[in-house]
KOLRO-40958 format. One record per residue: residue number from 1; residue in three letters; x, y, z of N, C-alpha, C in turn. Coordinates in steps of 0.02 Angstrom, whole numbers, plus 50000, padded with zeros to 5 digits. Layout:
BEGIN
NODE   pos   code      nX      nY      nZ     caX     caY     caZ      cX      cY      cZ
NODE   NUM    ALA       X       Y       Z       X       Y       Z       X       Y       Z
...
END
This chain:
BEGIN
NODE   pos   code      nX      nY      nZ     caX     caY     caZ      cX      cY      cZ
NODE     1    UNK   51329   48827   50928   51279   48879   50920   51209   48851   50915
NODE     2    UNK   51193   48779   50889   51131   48775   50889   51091   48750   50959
NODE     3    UNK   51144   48723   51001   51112   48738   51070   51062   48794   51103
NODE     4    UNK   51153   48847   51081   51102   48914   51099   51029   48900   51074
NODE     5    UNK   51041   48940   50986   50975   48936   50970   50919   48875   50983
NODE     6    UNK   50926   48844   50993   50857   48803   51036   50862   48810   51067
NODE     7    UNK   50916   48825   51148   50886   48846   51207   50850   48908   51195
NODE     8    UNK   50855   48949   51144   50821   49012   51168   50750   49027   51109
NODE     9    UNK   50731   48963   51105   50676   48968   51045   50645   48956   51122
NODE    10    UNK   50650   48890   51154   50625   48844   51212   50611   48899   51267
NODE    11    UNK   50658   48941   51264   50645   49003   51346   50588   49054   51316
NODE    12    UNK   50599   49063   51235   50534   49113   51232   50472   49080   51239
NODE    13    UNK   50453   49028   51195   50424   48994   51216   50394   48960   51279
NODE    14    UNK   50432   48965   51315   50408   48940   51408   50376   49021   51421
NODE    15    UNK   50420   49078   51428   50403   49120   51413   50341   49154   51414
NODE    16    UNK   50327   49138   51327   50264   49173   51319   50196   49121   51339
NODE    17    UNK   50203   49066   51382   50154   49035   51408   50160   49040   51473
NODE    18    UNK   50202   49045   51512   50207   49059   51576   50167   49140   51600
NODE    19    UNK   50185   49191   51547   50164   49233   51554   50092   49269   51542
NODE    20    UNK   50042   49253   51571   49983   49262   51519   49957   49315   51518
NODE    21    UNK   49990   49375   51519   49948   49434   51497   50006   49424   51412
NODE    22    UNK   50036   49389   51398   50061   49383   51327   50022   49309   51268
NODE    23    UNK   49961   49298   51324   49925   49266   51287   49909   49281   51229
NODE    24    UNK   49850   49348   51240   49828   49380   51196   49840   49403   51128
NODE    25    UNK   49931   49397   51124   49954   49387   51077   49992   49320   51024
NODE    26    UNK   49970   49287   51056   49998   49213   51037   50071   49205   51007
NODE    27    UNK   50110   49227   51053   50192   49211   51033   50179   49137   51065
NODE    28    UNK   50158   49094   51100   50170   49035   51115   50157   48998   51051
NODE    29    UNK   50117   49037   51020   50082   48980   50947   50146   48994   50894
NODE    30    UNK   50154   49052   50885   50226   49073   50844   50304   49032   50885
NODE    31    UNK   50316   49016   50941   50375   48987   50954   50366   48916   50942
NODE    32    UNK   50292   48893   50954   50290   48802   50934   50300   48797   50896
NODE    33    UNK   50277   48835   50841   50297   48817   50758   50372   48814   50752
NODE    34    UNK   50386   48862   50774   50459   48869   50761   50507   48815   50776
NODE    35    UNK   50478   48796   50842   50489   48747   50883   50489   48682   50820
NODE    36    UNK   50447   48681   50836   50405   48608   50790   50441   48587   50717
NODE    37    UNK   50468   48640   50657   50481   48650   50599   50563   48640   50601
NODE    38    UNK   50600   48665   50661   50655   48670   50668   50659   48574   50678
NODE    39    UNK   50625   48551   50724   50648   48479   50743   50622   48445   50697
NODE    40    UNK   50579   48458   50639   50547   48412   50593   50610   48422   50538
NODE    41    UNK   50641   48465   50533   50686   48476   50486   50766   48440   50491
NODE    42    UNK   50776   48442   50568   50831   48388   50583   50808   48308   50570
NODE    43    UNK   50770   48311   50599   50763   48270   50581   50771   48215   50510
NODE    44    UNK   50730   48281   50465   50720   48237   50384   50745   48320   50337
NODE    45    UNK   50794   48325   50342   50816   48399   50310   50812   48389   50235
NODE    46    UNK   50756   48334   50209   50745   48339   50142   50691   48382   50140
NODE    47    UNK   50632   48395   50204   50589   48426   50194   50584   48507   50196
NODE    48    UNK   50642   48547   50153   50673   48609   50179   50590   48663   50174
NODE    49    UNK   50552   48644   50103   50476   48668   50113   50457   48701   50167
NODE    50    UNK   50458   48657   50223   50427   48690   50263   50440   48741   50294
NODE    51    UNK   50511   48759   50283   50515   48859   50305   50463   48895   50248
NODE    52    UNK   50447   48883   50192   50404   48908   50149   50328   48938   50214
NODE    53    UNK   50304   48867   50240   50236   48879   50282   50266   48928   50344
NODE    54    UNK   50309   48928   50366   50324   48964   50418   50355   49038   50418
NODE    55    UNK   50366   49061   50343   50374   49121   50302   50305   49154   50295
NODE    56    UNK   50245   49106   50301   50197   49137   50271   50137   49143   50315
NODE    57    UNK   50151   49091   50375   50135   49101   50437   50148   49155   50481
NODE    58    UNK   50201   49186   50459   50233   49238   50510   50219   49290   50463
NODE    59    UNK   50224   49289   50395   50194   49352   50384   50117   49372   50393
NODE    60    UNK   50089   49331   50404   49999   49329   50429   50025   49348   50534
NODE    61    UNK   50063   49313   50557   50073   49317   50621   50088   49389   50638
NODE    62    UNK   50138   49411   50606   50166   49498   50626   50112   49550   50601
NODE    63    UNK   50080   49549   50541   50040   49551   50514   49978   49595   50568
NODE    64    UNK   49958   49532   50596   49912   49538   50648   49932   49582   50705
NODE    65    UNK   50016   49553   50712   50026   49606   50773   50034   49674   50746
NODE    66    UNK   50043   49685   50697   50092   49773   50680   49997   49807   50681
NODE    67    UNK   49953   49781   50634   49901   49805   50628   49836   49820   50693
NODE    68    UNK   49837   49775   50754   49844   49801   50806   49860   49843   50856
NODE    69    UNK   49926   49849   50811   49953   49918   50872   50004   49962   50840
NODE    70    UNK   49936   49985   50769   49957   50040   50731   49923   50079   50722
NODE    71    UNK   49913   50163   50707   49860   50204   50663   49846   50175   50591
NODE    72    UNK   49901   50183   50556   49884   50161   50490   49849   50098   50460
NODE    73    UNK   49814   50072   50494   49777   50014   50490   49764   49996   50398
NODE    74    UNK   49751   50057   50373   49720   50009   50322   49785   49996   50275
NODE    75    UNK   49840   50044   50253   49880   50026   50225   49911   49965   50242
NODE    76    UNK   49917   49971   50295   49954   49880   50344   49897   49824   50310
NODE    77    UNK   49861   49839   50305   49817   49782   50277   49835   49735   50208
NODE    78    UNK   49832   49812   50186   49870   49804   50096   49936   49768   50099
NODE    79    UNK   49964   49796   50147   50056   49795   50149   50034   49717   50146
NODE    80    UNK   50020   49683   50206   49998   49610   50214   49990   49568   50167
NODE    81    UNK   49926   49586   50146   49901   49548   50109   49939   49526   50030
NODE    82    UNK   49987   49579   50003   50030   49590   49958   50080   49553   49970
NODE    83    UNK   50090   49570   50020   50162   49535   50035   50145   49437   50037
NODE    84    UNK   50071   49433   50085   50057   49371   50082   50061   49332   50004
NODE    85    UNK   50025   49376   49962   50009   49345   49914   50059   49309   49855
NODE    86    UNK   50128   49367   49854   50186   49368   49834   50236   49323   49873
NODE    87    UNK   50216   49278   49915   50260   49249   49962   50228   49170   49944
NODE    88    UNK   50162   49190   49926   50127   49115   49903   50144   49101   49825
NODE    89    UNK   50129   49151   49800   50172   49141   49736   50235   49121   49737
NODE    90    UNK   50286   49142   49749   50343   49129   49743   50343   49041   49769
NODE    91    UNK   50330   49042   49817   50330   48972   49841   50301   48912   49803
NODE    92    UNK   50237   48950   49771   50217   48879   49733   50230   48883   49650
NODE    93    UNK   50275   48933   49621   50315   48932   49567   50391   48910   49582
NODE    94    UNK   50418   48899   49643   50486   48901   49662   50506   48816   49610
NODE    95    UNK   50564   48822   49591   50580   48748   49575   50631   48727   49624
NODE    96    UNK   50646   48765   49684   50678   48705   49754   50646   48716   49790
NODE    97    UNK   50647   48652   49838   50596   48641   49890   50574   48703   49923
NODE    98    UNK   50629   48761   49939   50609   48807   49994   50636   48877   49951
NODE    99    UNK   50575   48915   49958   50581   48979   49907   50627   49016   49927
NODE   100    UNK   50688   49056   49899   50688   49101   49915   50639   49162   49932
NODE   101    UNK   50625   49164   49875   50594   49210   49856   50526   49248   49893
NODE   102    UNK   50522   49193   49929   50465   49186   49993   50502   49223   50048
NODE   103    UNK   50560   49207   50053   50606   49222   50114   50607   49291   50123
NODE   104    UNK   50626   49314   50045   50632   49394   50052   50583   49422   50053
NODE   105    UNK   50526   49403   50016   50478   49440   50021   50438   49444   50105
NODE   106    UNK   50451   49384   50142   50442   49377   50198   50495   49453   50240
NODE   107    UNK   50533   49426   50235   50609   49478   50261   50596   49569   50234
NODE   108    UNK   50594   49578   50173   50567   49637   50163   50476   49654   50199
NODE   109    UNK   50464   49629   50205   50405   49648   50242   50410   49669   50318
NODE   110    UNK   50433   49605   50346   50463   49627   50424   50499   49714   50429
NODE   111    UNK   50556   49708   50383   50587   49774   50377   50534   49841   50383
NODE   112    UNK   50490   49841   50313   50446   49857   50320   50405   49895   50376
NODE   113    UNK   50356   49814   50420   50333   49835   50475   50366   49867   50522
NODE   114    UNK   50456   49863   50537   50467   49886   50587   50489   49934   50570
NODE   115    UNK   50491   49977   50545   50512   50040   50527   50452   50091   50528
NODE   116    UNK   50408   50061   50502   50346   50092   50522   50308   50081   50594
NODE   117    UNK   50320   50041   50638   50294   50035   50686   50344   50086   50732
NODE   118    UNK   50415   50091   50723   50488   50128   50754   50440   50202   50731
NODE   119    UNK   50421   50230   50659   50430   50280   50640   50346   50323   50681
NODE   120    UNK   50307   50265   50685   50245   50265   50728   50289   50295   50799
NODE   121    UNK   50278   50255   50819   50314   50250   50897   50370   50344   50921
NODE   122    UNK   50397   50354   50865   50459   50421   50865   50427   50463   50872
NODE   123    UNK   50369   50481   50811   50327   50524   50791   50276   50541   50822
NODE   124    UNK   50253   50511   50862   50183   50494   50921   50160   50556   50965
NODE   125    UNK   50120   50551   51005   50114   50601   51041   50138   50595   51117
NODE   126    UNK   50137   50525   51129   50148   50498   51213   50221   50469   51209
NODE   127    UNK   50253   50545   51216   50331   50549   51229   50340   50541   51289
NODE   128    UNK   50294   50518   51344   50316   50505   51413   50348   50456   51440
NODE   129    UNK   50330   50397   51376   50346   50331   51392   50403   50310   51343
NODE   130    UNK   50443   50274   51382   50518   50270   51328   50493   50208   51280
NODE   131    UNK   50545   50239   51230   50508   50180   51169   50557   50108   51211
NODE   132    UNK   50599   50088   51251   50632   50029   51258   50584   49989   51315
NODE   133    UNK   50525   50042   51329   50481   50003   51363   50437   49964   51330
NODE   134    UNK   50421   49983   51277   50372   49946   51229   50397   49880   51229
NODE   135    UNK   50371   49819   51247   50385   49767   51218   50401   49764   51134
NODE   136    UNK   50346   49810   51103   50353   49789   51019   50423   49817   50996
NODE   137    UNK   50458   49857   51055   50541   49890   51044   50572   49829   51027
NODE   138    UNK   50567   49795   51055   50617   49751   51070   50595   49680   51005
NODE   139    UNK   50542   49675   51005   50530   49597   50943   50534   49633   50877
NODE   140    UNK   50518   49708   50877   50517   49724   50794   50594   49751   50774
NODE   141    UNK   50627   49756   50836   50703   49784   50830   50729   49690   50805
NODE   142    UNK   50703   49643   50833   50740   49577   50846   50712   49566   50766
NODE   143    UNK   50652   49581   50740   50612   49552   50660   50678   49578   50610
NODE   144    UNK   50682   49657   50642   50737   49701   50586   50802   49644   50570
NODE   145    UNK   50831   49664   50651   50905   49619   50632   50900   49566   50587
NODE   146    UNK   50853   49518   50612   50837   49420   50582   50837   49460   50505
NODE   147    UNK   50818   49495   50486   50784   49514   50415   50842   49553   50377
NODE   148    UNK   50869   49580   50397   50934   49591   50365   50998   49561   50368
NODE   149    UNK   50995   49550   50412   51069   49484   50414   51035   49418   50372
NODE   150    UNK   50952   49401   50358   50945   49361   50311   50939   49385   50242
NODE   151    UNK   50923   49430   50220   50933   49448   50152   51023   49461   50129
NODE   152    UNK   51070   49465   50170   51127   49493   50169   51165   49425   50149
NODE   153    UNK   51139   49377   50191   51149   49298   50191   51117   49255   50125
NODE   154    UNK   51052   49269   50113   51030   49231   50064   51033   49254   49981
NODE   155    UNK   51034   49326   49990   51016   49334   49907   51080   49318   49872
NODE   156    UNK   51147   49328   49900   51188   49309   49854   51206   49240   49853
NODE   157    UNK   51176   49169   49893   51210   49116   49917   51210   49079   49855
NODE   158    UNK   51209   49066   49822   51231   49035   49765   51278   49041   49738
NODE   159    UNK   51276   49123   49704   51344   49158   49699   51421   49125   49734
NODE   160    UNK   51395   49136   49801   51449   49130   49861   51481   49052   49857
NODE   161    UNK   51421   48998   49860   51425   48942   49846   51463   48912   49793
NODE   162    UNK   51457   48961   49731   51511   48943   49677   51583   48963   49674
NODE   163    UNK   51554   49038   49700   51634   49076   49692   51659   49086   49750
NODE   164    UNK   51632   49060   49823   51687   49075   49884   51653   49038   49922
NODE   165    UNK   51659   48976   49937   51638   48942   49981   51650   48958   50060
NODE   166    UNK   51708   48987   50058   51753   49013   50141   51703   49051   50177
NODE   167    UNK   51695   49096   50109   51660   49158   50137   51592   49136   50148
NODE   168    UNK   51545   49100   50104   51478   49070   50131   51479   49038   50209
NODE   169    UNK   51529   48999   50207   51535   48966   50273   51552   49033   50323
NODE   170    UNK   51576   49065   50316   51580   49126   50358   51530   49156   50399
NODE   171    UNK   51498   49177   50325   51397   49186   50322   51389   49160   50365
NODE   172    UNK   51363   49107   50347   51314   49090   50383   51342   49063   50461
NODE   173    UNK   51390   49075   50483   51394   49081   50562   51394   49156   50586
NODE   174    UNK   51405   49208   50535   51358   49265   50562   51285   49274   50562
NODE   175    UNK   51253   49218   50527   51175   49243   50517   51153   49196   50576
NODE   176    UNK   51181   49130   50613   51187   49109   50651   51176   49129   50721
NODE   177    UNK   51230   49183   50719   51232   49222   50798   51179   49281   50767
NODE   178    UNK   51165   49310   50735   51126   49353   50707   51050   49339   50723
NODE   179    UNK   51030   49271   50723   50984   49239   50753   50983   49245   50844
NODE   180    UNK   51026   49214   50854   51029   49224   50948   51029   49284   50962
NODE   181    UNK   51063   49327   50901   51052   49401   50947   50964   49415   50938
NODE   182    UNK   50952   49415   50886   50877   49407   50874   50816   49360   50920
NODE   183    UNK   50845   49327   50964   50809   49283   50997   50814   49317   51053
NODE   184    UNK   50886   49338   51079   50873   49377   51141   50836   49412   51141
NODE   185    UNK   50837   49466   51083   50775   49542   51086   50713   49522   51097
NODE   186    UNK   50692   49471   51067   50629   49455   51071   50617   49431   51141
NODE   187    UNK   50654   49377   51166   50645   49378   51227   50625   49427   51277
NODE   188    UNK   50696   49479   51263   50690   49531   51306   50617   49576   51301
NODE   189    UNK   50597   49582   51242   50503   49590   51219   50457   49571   51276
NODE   190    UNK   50476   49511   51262   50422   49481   51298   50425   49496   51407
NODE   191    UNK   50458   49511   51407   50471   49549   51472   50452   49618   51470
NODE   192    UNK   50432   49645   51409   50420   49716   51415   50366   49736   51465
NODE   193    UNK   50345   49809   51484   50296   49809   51531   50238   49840   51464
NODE   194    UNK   50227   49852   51406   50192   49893   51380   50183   49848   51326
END
């Protein structure tokens, strides 16, 4: 499975640079990181931290995108900035390397944005255009999944770790493919025409 997932960090990534009317939004800068954090971590998987910067990167990253191509601008602001702030906290009170607590608050936020960007999008006036055309259909549907199959995965793992190891190991090869399915959507995003 982790093939997959790096082949398909690497295709969005080619992707969103090959394509440059998806400049404008800098998914190439969001897949390097990803890129980049994933191989710094095989590398030296003592440095788990650094999903912390890339929790808090992406909530500044989506952030930018949801508030762009929303009405509700100013609440999204708040939503952000809250969420940012609570994601920095957690992280620099955490006593292991890599916060939870960052994670969810990261993860509940995504949820968040995409429900409101879905509930934007339903509610709208320009019912002409199908919502599976929207590119943002497809990456805020891909934010949802990643974000609930990771809270589903992480908040109890300790728990799991003590009292059912089978079942952790289970986990996390569903949050695994839960990811690739999440990588496809986004992919498929990035092909959107809108």
């Amino acid at each position: 499975m982790t093939i997959v997932y790096f082949f398909l960090i690497i295709a969005n990534l080619l992707v969103s640079i090959i394509r440059k009317e998806l400049w404008k939004y800098f998914y190439f800068i969001y897949f390097l990181l990803i890129l980049l954090i994933e191989l710094i971590i095989i590398k030296n998987p003592n440095i788990q931290g650094l999903y912390n910067f890339l929790d808090i990167f992406s909530i500044l990253y989506f952030g930018m995108l949801i508030i762009r191509n929303t009405r509700n601008q100013f609440f999204l602001v708040g939503l952000t900035a809250v969420s940012l702030a609570l994601a920095i906290w957690s992280f620099l009170s955490s006593e292991t390397p890599y916060s939870i607590n960052a994670g969810i608050t990261y993860c509940i936020y995504c949820i968040f944005i995409s429900l409101i960007w879905f509930y934007e999008k339903i509610t709208g006036e320009n019912s002409q255009t199908k919502i599976y055309d929207y590119r943002l259909f497809w990456i805020f549907s891909s934010l949802l999944l990643s974000s609930v199959f990771y809270l589903f995965r992480m908040t109890p793992m300790y728990w799991f770790d003590s009292a059912d190891k089978d079942f952790l190991s289970s986990l996390n090869l569903v949050f695994q493919a839960s990811n690739i399915v999440s990588y496809l959507l986004f992919l498929r995003g990035l092909f959107g025409k809108i």
